[in-house]
N, C-alpha and C positions, 0 to 999 in steps of 0.2 A: 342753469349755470353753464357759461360756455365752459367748452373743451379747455384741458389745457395745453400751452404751448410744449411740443415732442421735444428732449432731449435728446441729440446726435449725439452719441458714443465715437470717442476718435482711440483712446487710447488706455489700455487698461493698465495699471501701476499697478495694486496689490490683491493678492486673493487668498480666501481661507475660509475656512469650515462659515464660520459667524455675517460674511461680505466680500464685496468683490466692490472696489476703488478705482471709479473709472474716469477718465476726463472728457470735456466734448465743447456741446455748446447748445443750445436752444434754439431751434429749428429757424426763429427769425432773427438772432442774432451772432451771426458765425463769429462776428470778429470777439465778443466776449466769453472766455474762459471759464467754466464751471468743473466742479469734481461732483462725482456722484457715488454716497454709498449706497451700492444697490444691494436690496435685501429679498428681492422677490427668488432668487435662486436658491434661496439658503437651502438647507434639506432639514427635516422633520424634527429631524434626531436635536440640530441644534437652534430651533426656534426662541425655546425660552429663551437661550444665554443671550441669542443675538438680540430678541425683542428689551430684552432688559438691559443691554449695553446700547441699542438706539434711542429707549427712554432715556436714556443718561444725555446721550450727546444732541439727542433734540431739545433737552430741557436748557442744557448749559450755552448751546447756539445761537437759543433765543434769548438769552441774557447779556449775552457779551458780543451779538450783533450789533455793530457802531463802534466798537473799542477799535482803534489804529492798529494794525498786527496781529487780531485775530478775524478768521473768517464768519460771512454772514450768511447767515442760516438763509436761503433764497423759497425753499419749500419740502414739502415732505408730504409725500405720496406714496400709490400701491407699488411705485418701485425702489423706492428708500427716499434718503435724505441728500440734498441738490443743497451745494455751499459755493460761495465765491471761489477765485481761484486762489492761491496763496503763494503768491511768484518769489523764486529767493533759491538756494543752494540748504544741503541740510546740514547742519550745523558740521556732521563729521567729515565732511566733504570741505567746508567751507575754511574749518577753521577758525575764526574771526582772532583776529590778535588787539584791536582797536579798540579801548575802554569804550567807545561809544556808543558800541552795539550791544555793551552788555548794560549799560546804564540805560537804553531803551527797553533790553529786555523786562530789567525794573521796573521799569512805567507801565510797560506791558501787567506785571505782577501785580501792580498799585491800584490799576485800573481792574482789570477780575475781582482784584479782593473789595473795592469799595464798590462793587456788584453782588459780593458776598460769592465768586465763585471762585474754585480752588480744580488746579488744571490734574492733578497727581499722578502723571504721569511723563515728567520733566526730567527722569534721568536718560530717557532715550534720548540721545545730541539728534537723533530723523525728527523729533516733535517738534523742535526747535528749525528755523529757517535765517540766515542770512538772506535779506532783499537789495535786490542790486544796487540802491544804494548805500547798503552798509549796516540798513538797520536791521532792527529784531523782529521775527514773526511767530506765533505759535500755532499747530495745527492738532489735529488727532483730539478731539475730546469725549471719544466712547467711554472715559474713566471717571470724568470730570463731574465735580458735586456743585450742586446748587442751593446754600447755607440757608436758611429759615432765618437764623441768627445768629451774631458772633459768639458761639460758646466756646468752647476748650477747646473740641473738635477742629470748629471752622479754623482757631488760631492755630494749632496742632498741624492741622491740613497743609495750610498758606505757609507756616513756617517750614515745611519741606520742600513745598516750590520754589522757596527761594534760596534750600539750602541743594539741590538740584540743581539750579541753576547755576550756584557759585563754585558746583562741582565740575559743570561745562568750563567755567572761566577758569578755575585752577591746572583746568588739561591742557587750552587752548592761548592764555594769557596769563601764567601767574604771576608775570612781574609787577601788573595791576591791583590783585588782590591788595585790602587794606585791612589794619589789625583787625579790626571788626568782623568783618566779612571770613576772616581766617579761624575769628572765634567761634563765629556760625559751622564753617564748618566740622569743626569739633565739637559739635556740640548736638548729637543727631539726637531726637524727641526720644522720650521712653515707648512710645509706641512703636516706632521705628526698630529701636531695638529688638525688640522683642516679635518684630515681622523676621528682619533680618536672620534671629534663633531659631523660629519656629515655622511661621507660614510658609516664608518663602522658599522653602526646603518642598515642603507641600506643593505648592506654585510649580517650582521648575518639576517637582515629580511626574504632575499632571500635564502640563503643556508641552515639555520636553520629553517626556513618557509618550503618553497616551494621543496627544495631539502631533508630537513631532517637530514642534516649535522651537528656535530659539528669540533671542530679543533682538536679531536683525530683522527691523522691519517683517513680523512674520514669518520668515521664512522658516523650513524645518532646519532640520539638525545634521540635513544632507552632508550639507559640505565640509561640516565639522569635523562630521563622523569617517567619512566615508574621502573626504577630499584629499588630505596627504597621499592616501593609498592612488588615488584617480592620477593625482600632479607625479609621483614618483614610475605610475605605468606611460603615462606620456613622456615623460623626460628620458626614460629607457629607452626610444627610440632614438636614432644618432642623427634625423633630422631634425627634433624638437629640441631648440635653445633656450625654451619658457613656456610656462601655464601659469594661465589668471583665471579660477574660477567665479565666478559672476550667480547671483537668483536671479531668475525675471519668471512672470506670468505664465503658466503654461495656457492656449486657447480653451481649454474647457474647463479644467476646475484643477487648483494647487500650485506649487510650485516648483522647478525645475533648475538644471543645473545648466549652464550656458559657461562653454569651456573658449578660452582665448587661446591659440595657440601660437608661439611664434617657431615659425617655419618655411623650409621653399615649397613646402608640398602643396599639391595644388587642394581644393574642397574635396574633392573623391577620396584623395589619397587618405586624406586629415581624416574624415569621417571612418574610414575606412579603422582606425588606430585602437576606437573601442566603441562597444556596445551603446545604442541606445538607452537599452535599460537601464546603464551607469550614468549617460550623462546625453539629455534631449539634444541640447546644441551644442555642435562644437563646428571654429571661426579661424582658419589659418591667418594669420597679422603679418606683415612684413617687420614688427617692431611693437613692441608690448609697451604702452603708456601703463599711467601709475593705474592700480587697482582701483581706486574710487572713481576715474573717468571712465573705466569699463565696465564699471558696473552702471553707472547712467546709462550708456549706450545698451547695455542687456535688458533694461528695466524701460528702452523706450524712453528716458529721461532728457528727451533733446534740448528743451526749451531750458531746461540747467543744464545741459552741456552746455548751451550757448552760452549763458554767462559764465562758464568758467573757461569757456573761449575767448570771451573778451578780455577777461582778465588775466590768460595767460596765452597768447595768440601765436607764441612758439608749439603748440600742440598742436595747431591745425596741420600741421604735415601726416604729423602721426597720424591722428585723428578719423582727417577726412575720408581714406580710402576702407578705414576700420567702418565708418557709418554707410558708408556707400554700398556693403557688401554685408551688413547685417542681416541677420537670420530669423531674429524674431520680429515676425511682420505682423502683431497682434492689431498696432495699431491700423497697417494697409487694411486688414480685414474688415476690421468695424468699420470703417470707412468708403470700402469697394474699392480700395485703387487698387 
């Protein structure tokens, strides 16, 4: 059997105890875009959890490989699982106000379920993607079931993804909502209920406990916790006008706080204001943009900043001199530049 073609690592997105999310390309194909859950680093402690959240997303991948909107499974090896790219803005970034993006998301729904596969994990607006042209994408399927048959279950299942989904349109669009659709949302499964009562108490105990987690994309519970106190000792100082704290990758394993700071002080000064241990990165701004394009730029997220550059091209002022002067250079690294 020949060898197979090397994945180039350009840029890492998310990391945690179970994977590390990284994007690149295939040694003889630069110009096409892939993501890789790499799972060869995982550590000991959490192999089962991980191996049985890649069973999940490798079985569902290879099902709904070909659907318009979701990604296709490219291959799966000793360093994880290699998927197409999945270009677009994440829903909470995006916003989408445009019935039209949610009626594709639909199709998107129509088509998984007459696959018999159910996504269940649809209330995060990160799984969800706007693509630049407006349509609907879904990503992330470590959760996602792959149905033997249409029992209770499977309809049970599908029925929250879609009532999931009508929960994104009610935040981002509700003047589209239709009676129906408003029924649905009042109307959450009995098994829902009774996650909502019970498990998911358990859930956050454990992940937001013992992991550190919350439901932003992975990240811990840093900035939740610990953020107000970080923004109120930067603002004490009488040259900081603003903090935006930001998550991004730290280079070896977890994740980190990346502080924005608006100010004259020059990088020494800035860095100088508080401890590493409190906060990895901190980025003097001449002018602090909205919190969701800083956190792109923290997380490495250029190729979405670009399109919400095109889409809103009065930020390139702001913008440009903030990315020019970025701190997290995970991606130069895997790269060698």
């Amino acid at each position: 059997m020949s060898a197979r073609t090397p994945f180039i690592p350009t840029t890492v997105h998310k990391r945690d105890e179970f994977s590390e999310t990284v994007s690149g390309h295939l040694e003889d194909a630069p110009d096409t875009k892939l993501v890789l859950r790499k799972l060869d680093g995982v550590p000991f402690w959490a192999k089962p959890i991980a191996n049985f959240l890649a069973r999940k997303e490798i079985k569902s991948l290879r099902v709904v490989t070909g659907i318009e909107g979701t990604p296709d499974l490219i291959r799966v090896d000793h360093e994880g699982i290699l998927r197409s790219w999945s270009d677009g803005i994440p829903l909470n970034l995006a916003k989408p106000s445009d019935p039209a993006f949610y009626r594709d998301a639909r199709r998107i729904l129509r088509d998984m379920r007459a696959r018999n596969v159910t996504h269940n994990d649809l209330a995060k607006p990160q799984n969800w993607l706007m693509t630049p042209d407006g349509m609907a994408s879904v990503i992330d399927f470590q959760l996602a079931s792959v149905h033997r048959r249409r029992g209770k279950l499977f309809r049970t299942m599908a029925y929250e993804d879609l009532r999931h989904l009508l929960k994104q349109k009610r935040r981002y669009a509700p003047a589209h909502l239709t009676a129906a659709e408003i029924r649905i949302l009042n109307q959450k499964s009995l098994p829902t209920r009774i996650w909502m009562a019970t498990g998911k108490r358990a859930y956050n105990a454990i992940t937001r406990g013992v992991f550190n987690w919350s439901d932003h994309e992975g990240v811990g519970n840093r900035i939740a916790q610990d953020g107000p106190q970080i923004i109120a000792d930067l603002e004490s100082n009488k040259d900081v006008s603003g903090v935006v704290l930001s998550p991004f990758a730290l280079p070896a394993k977890g994740m980190g706080i990346y502080a924005f700071v608006e100010t004259s002080l020059d990088q020494t000064a800035t860095r100088a204001l508080i401890p590493e241990g409190r906060v990895e990165l901190i980025q003097p701004v001449a002018k602090l943009p909205r919190a969701d394009v800083l956190e792109l730029i923290a997380m490495n997220r250029l190729d979405e900043l670009d399109i919400v550059l095109t889409n809103e091209p009065d930020l390139r002022a702001i913008t440009d001199p903030i990315v020019a002067g970025r701190l997290n250079l995970t991606d130069r690294r895997l790269t060698g530049v």
